[in-house]
N, C-alpha and C positions, 0 to 999 in steps of 0.2 A: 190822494194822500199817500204819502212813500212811507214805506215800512219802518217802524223804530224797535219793531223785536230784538232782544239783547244787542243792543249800542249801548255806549256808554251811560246813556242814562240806567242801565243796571248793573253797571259794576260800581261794586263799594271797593273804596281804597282802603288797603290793607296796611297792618305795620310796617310790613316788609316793602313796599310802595315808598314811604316815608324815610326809609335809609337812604334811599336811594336820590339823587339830583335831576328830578323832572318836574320842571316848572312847567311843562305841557300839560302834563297831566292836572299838575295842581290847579294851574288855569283855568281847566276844565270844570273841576269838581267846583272850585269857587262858586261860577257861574250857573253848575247845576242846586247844589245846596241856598245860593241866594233866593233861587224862584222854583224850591220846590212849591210853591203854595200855587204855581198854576194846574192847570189841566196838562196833561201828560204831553198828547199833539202840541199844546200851546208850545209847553218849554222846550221840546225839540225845534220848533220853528223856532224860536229865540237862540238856541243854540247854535244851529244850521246858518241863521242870518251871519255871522262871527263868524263863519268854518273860513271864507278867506282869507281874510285878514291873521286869522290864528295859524291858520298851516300856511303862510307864509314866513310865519316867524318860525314856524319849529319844522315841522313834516307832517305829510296826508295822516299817514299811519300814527294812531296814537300810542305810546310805549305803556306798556305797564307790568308789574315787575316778574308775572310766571311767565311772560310770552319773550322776555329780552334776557331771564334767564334760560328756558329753551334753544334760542338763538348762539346767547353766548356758549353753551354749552358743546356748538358745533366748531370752535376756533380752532384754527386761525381761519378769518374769515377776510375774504375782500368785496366791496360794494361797487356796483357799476351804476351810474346815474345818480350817486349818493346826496345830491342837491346840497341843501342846508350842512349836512354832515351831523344832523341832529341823532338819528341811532347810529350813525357811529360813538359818538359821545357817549349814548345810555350803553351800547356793548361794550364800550372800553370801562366800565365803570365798574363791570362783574368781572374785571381783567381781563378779559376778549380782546385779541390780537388782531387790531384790525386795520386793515389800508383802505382808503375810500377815494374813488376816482369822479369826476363829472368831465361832460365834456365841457361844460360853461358852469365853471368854479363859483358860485354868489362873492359878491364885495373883490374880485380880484380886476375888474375892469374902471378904467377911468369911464369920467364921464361923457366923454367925448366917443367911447368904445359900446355907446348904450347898446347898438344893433347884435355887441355881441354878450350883452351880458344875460342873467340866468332870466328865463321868463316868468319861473315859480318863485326865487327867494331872492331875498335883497344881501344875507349876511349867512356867517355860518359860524355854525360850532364846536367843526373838529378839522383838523387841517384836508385839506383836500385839494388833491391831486389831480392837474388837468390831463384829463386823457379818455379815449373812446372805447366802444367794444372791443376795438384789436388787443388791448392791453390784458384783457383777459386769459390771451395765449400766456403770459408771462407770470401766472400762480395756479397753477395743476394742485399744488401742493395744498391748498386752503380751499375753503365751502365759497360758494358765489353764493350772493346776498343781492337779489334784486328785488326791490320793493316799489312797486308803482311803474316802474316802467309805461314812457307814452306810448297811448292807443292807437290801435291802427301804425306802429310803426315799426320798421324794423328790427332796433335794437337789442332789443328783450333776444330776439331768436340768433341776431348775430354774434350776440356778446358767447351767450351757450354754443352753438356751433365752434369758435375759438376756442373754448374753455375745455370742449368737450375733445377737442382735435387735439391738445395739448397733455389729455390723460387727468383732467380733470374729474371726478369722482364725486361732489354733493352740490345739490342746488337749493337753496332756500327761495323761496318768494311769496312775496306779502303783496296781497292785490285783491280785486275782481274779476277772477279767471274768464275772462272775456275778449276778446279782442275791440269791441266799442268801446272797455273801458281799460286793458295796459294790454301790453303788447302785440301781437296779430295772429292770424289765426295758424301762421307756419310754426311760429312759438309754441302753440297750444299741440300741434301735430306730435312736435318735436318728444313733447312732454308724456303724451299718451305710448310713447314706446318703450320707458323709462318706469322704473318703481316706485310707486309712492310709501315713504316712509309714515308719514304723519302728515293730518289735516285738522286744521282748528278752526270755527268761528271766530274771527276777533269780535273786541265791544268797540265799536267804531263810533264812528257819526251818524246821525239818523240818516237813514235810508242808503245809508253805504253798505252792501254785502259785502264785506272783506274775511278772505281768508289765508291763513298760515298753510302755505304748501312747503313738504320738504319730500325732493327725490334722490334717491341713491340714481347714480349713473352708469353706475358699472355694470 
């Protein structure tokens, strides 16, 4: 049985939650408040069954309002592998300055173009911009925002290597500091030479360790 220690099944949604335009979140709680009357293990597996289906409409990472004000509070921000474009939307929402790139944009491919479209989402939520880790050389000026980044692969470390070459200065990332599960282990190298600002547990999916890392670079 996988851990469900603060996941979302323990966070209560706050006022300040409900200002805000996350239908992710509300999603979430729907489904946990409909079957609070199961067994604890029960309703995280009932949850967990949903997790792909739901993070394909929205993102891995679930938003909720201290961790995307946090976030927004590092702007102007740019996202590398921004998928859906779904926190970019929730950061544009606390007025956060944001550009979001992928390399394979959701909903911008015909259907004849399937081999090339996104493998995680079908559609998105905030305009996004096709383009790769190189792109990153081209905003020194703003926090890199990478969230999930795929396992075991390059990306994560080449996007910072650019960013970093370019006089870039803050890194955000939302993940499972792991190389099995986002980025590889030169990523993680990279990171252990660098300052950590701030580390948070997020309230995730069951059995997801996810955490808010932010590093100063300089």
């Amino acid at each position: 049985m996988y851990s469900i220690k603060h996941s979302i099944l323990d966070y209560n949604i706050t006022e300040d939650d409900l200002r805000i335009y996350n239908p992710y979140l509300k999603k979430l709680k729907k489904i946990i408040d409909e079957n609070r009357h199961l067994e604890r293990d029960v309703l995280a597996d009932l949850l967990f069954s949903q997790r792909h289906d739901i993070v394909s409409e929205y993102s891995f990472t679930i938003p909720y309002y201290d961790i995307v004000k946090k976030i927004a509070s590092y702007s102007p921000i740019f996202e590398i592998g921004a998928g859906s474009g779904y926190w970019a939307r929730c950061l544009s929402e606390f007025g956060a300055d944001v550009i979001a790139y992928d390399s394979s944009p959701p909903g911008e491919q015909s259907f004849w173009e399937w081999e090339k479209s996104n493998p995680w989402f079908d559609d998105h939520w905030f305009g996004i911009i096709e383009g790769d880790e190189s792109v990153a050389a081209l905003h020194p000026d703003r926090t890199l925002f990478l969230a999930w980044p795929m396992p075991m692969n390059p990306m994560a470390y080449n996007t910072l290597v650019h960013y970093k070459n370019a006089g870039g200065g803050m890194l955000i990332y939302i993940g499972d500091p792991h190389p099995a599960s986002s980025g590889d282990e030169f990523f993680y190298r990279e990171l252990e030479k660098h300052k950590l600002v701030e580390k948070r547990d997020l309230y995730s999916w069951p059995g997801i360790h996810e955490k808010l890392l932010i590093y100063s670079l300089e």
